[in-house]
C-alpha positions in Angstrom: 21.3 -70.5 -24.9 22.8 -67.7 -26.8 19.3 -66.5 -28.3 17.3 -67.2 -25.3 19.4 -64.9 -23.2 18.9 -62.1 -25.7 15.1 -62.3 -25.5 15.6 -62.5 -21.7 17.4 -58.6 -22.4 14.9 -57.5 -24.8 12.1 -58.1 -22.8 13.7 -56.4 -19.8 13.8 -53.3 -21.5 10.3 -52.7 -22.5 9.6 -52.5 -18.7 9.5 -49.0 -17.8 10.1 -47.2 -14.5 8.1 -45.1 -12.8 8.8 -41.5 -13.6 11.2 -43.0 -16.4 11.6 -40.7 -20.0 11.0 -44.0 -21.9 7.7 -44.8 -23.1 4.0 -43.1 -22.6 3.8 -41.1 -19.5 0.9 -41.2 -17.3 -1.6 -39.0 -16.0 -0.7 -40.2 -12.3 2.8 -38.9 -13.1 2.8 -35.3 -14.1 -0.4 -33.6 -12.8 -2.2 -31.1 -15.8 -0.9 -27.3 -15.2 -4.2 -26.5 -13.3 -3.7 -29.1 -10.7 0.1 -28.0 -9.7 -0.1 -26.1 -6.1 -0.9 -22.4 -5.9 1.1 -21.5 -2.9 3.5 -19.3 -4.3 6.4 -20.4 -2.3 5.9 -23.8 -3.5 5.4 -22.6 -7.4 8.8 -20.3 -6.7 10.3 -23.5 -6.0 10.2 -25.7 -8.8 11.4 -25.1 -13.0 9.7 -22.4 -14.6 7.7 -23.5 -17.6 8.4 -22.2 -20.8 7.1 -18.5 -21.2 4.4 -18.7 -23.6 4.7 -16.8 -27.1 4.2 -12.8 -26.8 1.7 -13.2 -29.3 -0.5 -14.7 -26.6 -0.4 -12.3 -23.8 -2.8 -13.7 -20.8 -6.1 -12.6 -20.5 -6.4 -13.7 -17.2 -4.4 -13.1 -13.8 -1.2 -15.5 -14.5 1.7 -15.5 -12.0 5.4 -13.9 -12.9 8.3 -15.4 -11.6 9.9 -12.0 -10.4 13.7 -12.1 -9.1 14.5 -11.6 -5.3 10.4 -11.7 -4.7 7.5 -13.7 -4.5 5.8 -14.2 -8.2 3.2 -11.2 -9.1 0.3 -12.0 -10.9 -0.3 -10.1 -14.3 -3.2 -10.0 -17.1 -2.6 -9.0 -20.7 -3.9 -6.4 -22.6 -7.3 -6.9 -23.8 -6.3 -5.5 -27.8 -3.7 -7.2 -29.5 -2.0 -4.4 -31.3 -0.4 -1.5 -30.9 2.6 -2.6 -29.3 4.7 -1.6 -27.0 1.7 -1.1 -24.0 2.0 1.2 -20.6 1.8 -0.8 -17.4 -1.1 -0.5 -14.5 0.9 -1.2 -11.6 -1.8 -2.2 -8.9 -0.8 -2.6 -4.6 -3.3 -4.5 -3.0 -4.4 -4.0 0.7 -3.3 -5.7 3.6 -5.1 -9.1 4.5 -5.2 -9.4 0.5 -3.9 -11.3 -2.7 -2.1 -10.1 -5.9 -4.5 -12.2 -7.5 -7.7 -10.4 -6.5 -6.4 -7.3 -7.3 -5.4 -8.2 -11.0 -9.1 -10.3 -11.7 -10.5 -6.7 -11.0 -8.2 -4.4 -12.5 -7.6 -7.1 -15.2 -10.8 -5.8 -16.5 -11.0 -2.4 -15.6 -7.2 -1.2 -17.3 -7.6 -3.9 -20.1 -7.8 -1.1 -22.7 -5.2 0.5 -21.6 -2.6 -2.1 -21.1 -0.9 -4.8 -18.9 -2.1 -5.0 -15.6 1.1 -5.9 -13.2 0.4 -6.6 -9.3 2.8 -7.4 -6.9 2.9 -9.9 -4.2 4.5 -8.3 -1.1 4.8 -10.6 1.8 2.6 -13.3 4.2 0.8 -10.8 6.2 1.6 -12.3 10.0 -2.2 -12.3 11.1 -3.1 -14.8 8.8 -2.6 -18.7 8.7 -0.6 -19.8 5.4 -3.7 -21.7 4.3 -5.6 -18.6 4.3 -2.8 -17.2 1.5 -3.0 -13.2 2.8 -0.2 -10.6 1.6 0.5 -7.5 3.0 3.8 -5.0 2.1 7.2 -4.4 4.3 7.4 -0.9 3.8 7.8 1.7 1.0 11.3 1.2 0.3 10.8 -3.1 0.3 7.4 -2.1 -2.3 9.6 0.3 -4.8 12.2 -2.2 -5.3 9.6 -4.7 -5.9 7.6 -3.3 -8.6 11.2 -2.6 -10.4 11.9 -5.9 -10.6 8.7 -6.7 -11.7 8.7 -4.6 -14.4 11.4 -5.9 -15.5 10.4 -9.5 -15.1 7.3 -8.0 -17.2 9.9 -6.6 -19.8 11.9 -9.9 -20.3 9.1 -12.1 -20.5 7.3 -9.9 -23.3 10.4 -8.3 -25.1 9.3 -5.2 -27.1 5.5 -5.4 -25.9 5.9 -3.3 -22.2 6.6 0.1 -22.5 7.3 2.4 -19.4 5.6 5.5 -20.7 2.4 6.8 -19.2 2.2 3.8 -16.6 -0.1 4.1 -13.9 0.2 3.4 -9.8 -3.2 2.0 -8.6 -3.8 1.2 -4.9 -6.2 -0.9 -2.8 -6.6 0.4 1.0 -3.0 0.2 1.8 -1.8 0.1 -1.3 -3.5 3.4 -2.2 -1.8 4.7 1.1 1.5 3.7 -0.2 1.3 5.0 -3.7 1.5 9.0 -3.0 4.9 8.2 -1.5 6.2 6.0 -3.7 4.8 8.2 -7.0 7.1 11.2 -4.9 10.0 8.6 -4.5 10.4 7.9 -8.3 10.2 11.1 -9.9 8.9 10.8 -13.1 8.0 7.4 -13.0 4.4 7.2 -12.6 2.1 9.9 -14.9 -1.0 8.5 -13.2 -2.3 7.7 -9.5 -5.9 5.7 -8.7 -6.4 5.6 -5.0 -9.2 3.1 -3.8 -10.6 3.0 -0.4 -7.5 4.4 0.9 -4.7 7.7 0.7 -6.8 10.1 -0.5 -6.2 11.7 3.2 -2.6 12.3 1.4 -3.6 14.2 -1.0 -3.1 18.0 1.1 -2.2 20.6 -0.9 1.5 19.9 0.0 1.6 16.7 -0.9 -0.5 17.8 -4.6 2.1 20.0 -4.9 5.0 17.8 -4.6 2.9 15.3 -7.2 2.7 17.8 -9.9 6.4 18.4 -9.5 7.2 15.0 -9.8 5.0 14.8 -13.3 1.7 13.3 -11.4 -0.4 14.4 -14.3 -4.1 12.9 -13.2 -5.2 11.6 -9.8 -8.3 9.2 -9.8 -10.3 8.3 -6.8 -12.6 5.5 -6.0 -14.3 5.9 -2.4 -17.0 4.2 -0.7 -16.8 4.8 3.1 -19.0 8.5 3.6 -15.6 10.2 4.8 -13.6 9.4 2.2 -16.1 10.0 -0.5 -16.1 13.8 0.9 -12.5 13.5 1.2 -12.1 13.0 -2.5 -14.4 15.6 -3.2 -12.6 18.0 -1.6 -9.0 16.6 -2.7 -10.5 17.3 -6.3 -10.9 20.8 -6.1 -7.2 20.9 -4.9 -5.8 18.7 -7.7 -7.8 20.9 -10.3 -6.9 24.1 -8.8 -3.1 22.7 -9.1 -3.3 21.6 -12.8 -3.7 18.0 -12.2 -6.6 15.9 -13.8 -9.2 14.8 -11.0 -11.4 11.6 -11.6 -14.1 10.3 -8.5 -15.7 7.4 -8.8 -18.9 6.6 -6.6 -18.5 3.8 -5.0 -21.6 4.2 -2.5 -22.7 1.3 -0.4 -20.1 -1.2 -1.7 -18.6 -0.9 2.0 -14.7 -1.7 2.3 -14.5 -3.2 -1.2 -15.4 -2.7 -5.3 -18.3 -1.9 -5.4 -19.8 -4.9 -8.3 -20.1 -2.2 -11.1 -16.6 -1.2 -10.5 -15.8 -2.9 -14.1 -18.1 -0.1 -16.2 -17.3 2.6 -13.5 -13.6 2.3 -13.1 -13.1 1.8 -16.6 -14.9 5.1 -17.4 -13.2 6.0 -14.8 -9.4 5.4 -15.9 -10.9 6.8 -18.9 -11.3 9.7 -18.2 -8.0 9.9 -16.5 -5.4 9.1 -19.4 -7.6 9.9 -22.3 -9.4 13.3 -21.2 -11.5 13.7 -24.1 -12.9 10.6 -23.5 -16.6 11.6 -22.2 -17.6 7.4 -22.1 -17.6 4.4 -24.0 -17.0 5.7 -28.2 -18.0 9.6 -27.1 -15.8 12.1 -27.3 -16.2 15.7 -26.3 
């Protein structure tokens, strides 16, 4: 009796549980990484996974777990060397996603560094399955991208550095980022406005900019009147010491106009390395 109940007890435990430690694990059990949800407020919610090594810095928008906020989405620099790398902090528009924003500019500031854009919050005119983001204000955005830079910082130790970082904008985020450049003296050596708050840029306001250490402005328009508003907003930078870049975004309507890649690169170019004429010429 002895012997049989022990085989009784040994044969109970090779039965496993579902969900149990013990034993192989199936695929109905823990879903592969690309299948968990992408609603950020369900991500937010559950264990972080284990930040990947520095060494492998993502070369596609990946989302940040960012304290207090809603993760941002970030891309890696596109050359592995050369560490620590400035930051492209890019605002999307209203009615918008981080994630857009960083697939562009993931390509466009790539050479340059990590691209970091911030989430904001649910924009009210928009259903939650339609996942739109909008911003709460200037003071809500500044402390945002703080602590996303320094949810950049700790997940990449020694490979972000804070010097020479630009502020990009989409539409509303290119009318926030005049302001918030002024509110963080020093902060920000760059500005890229697209499709939006280049009607900032009076010679007041350009004045305050260089004063602040705004040392380049660049400017990607579509819509006629702003094109000739960045024209003219040029002349005023110039005439004030501050780098001017326009890029030509004719046609593309209220968007990037699909050669934004070559053109806004050139473009960003020619904004933090000035001798840069294009691609491998140099004045």
């Amino acid at each position: 009796m002895k012997l049989v109940f022990l085989i009784l007890l040994v044969g109970c435990g090779s039965e496993k549980a579902p969900g149990s430690p013990i034993g192989a694990v199936t695929p109905e059990i823990i879903k592969p990484m690309e299948q968990a949800s992408s609603d950020p407020e369900k991500a937010e919610s559950q264990p972080d996974a284990a930040p990947p090594p520095v060494e492998t810095s993502p070369a596609g928008p990946v989302p940040l777990k960012v304290a207090g906020f809603r993760p941002a989405s970030h891309v890696g620099p596109s050359d592995d060397s050369g560490w620590p790398k400035p930051v492209v902090v890019v605002l999307h528009g209203n009615f918008d996603r981080p994630e857009w924003e960083c697939d562009v500019w993931g390509e466009v500031a790539g050479f340059y560094g990590w691209t970091l854009c911030p989430r904001g919050v649910r924009t009210p005119w928009a259903s939650r399955a339609e996942d739109r983001w909008t911003y709460n204000g200037s003071g809500a955005v500044r402390r945002e991208i703080e602590a996303s830079l320094q949810a950049l910082e700790e997940r990449y130790p020694g490979r972000v550095s804070r010097e020479r970082m630009v502020l990009a904008g989409f539409s509303l985020g290119g009318i926030l980022a005049p302001d918030l450049a002024l509110a963080d003296p020093g902060k920000y050596e760059f500005l890229f406005l697209v499709e939006g708050g280049v009607k900032k840029l009076d010679k007041k306001k350009i004045k305050s900019l260089s004063r602040v250490g705004v040392k380049g402005v660049g400017m990607a328009m579509s819509a006629p009147g702003r094109r000739n508003l960045a024209r003219d907003a040029t002349r005023r930078l110039e005439a004030r010491g501050i780098r001017a870049v326009f890029v030509d975004m004719k046609g593309a309507g209220h968007s990037y106009r699909s050669d934004f890649a070559v053109t806004g690169m050139s473009g960003l170019k020619r904004l933090v390395e000035p001798r840069v004429v294009d691609a491998g010429q140099i004045e």
